[in-house]
Structure formats: structure tokens, C-alpha cells
C-alpha positions, 0 to 999 in steps of 0.5 A, a space after each residue: 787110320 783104322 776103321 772097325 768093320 761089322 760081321 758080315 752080312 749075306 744078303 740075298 737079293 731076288 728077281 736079281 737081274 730084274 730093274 729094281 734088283 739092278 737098281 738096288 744091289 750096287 747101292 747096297 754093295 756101296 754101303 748105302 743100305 747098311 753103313 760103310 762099316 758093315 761088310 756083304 756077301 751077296 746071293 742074287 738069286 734068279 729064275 733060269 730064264 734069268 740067269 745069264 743076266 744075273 751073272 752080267 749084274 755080277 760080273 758089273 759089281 765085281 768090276 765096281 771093286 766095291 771094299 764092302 763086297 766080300 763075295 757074290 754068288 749067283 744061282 737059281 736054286 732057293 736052297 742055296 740062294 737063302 743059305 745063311 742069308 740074315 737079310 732078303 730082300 725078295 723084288 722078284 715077282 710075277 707081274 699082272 699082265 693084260 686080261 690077268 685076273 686078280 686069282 690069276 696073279 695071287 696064284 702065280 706069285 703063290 707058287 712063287 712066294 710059297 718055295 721062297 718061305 720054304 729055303 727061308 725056313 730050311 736054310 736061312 741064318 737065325 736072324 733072317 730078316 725078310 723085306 717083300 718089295 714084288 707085288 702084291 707085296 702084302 699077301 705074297 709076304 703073308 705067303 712066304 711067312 705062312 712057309 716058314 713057320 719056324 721063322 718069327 713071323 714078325 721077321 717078315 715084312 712088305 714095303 710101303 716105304 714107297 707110299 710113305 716117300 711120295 707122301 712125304 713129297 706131295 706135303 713138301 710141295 703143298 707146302 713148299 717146305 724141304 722134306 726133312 722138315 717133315 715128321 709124322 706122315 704114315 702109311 696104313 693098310 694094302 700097298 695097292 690103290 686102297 692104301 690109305 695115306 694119313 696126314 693127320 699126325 704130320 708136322 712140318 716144321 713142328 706144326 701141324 700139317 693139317 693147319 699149315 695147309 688148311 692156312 694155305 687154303 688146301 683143306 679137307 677136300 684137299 686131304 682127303 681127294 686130291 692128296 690121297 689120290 695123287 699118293 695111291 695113283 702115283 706108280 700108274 702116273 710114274 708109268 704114263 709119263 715114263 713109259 715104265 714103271 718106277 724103278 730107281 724110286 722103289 729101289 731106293 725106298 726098299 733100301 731105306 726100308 731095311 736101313 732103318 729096321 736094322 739101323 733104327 729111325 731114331 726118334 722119328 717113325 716110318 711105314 712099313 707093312 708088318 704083321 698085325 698084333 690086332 692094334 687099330 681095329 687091324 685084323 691080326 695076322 695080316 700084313 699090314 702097313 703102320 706107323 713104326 718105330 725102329 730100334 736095335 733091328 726091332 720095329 714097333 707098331 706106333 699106340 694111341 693115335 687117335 683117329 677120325 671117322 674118316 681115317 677109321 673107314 679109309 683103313 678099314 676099307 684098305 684092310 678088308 681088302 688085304 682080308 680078301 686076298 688073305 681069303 683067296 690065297 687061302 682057297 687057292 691052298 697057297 698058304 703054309 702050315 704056319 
């Protein structure tokens, strides 16, 4: 039996011999990122000093004898890096090392993001899609976008699909439930400490979370500390335990990210941090993460939940705080023409 294979994809993976990209880019050549049907080209594209290890990844997925995989190149120049790209998912990033300063980190990954919306912009195929998983993952895709003004800007977007699947997990365990029972939990704001995880449109099973939990004794205080809490502060606990930061988890959920923009959510909705169109009190131009909708490689922010005092300050706070490193990088000169 035949199957009809897709148009190929090329798919450019960056900070590819780093852990996440590791962790991704064998899952994507099996198929699980855009479906067994879709043929890829994949471009892993590296700093120098991490050349040699991108080529052994590569070697790696050549010896996989993947049937998806119709070529793999490895390079450390952007330009051809990003040539005829349709999908980036751009992991590399400079990570904030001890006595680093916030300014310190947003300039380092300027210089970085800054060239990356550049080859975006000159090189990239017209239906680019942009997915920033390197941290901060918000303001380093408000970077890259502000580099490729001749790129829509919506086509740029940064991961809180990781918050979204650790919020899923601690309501499926509060509530003993299995997760795909779960529907309605959103993300809002800064992927960082700020972020504001957001239960109140949640159903488990069909009924409201809020009430399931409420009967299982876990109420307000529950919601708004212990929950929100454990959902911010999970990556910092993931590395006290683990003695390394998440790897396989934030792999995944880039993954899932990018499966459900260009596959669709169905009737469901996911997060993701996209560009504001102004929706929810949202400053517009900053990258923020709602609730969407996927449909035909096309998201759209979710309208008209109604939200509580409470939830309104949590993603005011988180979204003043993405204003603010919107307002440095800006000082720093890293932002683009767009």
C-alpha cells in the first residue's frame, strides 16, 4: 500500500548539538513533530565552538535510517542555516550564568537573536514559521522579529507550552484525574517566574476545576499559592533534583508546540506566547503567551473570558515585567527596524 507523502518541510533547528536540540531533532525526523507523512530536510545550525558535535548529531541521525529524513546539513553560517527554512525552531541561547545581570543576559542573546531575524528575514521560505524555545524566550523572539520586518510578525512565536504541560500535571494529580481529560488550563504573560497559570476556565472531565477542587478541599489558597507556585518554580525544582535543567520535557513540549500550530488543536486550545494584537489589557507588540487556537497552520488568541480581579493583576504583573525587557533591550539598541 502506498501512502501519499506531503511537500517536504526544512526544518532549521538551532543550538543544534545542545541537550534540547538533541532531544528534539530525532523525534522530529521520526515523524513526531509533523506527522508520518510529511517528508524533512533538516539544517542544524551551531556556533563554531559547537560544530564538531552537530556534525556527530548528524552522523547519529544518518545511522537512524530515518524514511522522513531527506537530507541533513550542518553549518555554522545563519545564511545558509535559514536558506528555504518553513519551520525554525531556534533552542540555542546564552544561558545566565552565576553574577550575570539581567541587561547582561538580554545583550548577549540580542547579538544572538538580532543576526538569527536577520537570515530570517534575507533567507527564510515565505511561509517561515519561527518557534523561540532559548531563554528568555519572549523578548529574544521580540529580538529576532524586530530583525525581520518583512516577515509577518505573527509568524514569530515563543514557547509556554512547557508551563502549559506542568499545569496540566499538577491539576491531574490534585485531582487524580488522566490528563486528557483536562481541557481549558492557559498560560499568560513571561515564560519566567512571573507567569501566570490560570485554572479558572479549566474543566476536568467537563466540570469545572475550580469546583472538583474546591470539593476536594484544595480552594483559593490552593489556586492561587501552592499551584501557581509549583507550576513557575518547577524548571528551578526539576534542577535541585535532577542536578540539570529540563531537557527531555522542554524538547517535547517545543515539539508539541509546533505540531498543533501547524496541525491544528482541534476544537481544544493550547498556550503559546504570540505577538499581542492588544486582547486582555495585553500591551500590543509584545510577545506574550494566551490561550489559542489552531487551525489551517493558523492560531488565534481565545476572546471573551471573563477574568477575576486576581487573575487580572497576575497578568498585568507578568506583562509589565515583559514591558520591561521590551524597555531594555530597546536601550541596549538590540531591537530592529520593524
Amino acid at each position: 500500500m502506498t501512502h501519499t507523502m506531503k511537500h517536504p518541510v526544512t526544518v532549521t533547528v538551532t543550538g543544534a548539538a545542545g541537550q534540547i536540540g538533541y532531544a528534539s531533532l530525532f523525534r522530529i525526523a521520526a515523524g513526531e513533530m509533523l506527522g508520518a507523512d510529511t517528508p524533512v530536510r533538516l539544517r542544524l545550525l551551531e556556533i563554531p565552538a559547537g560544530l564538531k558535535a552537530a556534525e556527530g548529531t548528524a552522523m547519529e541521525l544518518a545511522d537512524c535510517a530515518f524514511p522522513l529524513v531527506e537530507s541533513i546539513d550542518v553549518t555554522d553560517d545563519p545564511n545558509t542555516g535559514f536558506e528555504g527554512a518553513n519551520l525554525a525552531l531556534l533552542i540555542g541561547s546564552r544561558p545566565r550564568t552565576k553574577g550575570m545581570e539581567r541587561a547582561d543576559l538580554l545583550e548577549a542573546n540580542g547579538g544572538i537573536f538580532s543576526v538569527q531575524g536577520r537570515a530570517i528575514n534575507d533567507r527564510a521560505a515565505d511561509d517561515i514559521k519561527v518557534a523561540v524555545v532559548g531563554n528568555p524566550a519572549n523578548t529574544n523572539a521580540l529580538i529576532a522579529a524586530s530583525h525581520a520586518p518583512d516577515v509577518p510578525l505573527e509568524r514569530f512565536t515563543a514557547l509556554t507550552r512547557l508551563d502549559h504541560h506542568r499545569a496540566v500535571a499538577q491539576l491531574a494529580l490534585a485531582t487524580g484525574s488522566p490528563v486528557d481529560q483536562i481541557e481549558g488550563v492557559a498560560i499568560w504573560g513571561n515564560h519566567s517566574a512571573s507567569q501566570y497559570p490560570d485554572l479558572f476556565h479549566a474543566t476536568v472531565a467537563g466540570r469545572s476545576a475550580v469546583d472538583l477542587l474546591t470539593q476536594q478541599g484544595l480552594g483559593q489558597d490552593w489556586l492561587e499559592n501552592t499551584f501557581i507556585s509549583k507550576v513557575a518554580n518547577r524548571g528551578a525544582e526539576v534542577i535541585s533534583v535532577r542536578g540539570g535543567s529540563s531537557v527531555a520535557s522542554a524538547a517535547h513540549a517545543a515539539l508539541m508546540h509546533v505540531h498543533d500550530w501547524v496541525l491544528g488543536t482541534g476544537e481544544s486550545w493550547t498556550s503559546m506566547a504570540v505577538p499581542s494584537d492588544g486582547s486582555y489589557g495585553v500591551a500590543e507588540g509584545i510577545i506574550s503567551s494566551f490561550p489559542v487556537r489552531c487551525t489551517g497552520g493558523v492560531y488565534e488568541i481565545i476572546h471573551g473570558l471573563e477574568h477575576s480581579d486576581f487573575s487580572q493583576k497576575r497578568i498585568a504583573a507578568s506583562v509589565a515585567e515583559l514591558v520591561e525587557e521590551k524597555q531594555a533591550v530597546a536601550s541596549l539598541g538590540l531591537l530592529g527596524p520593524r
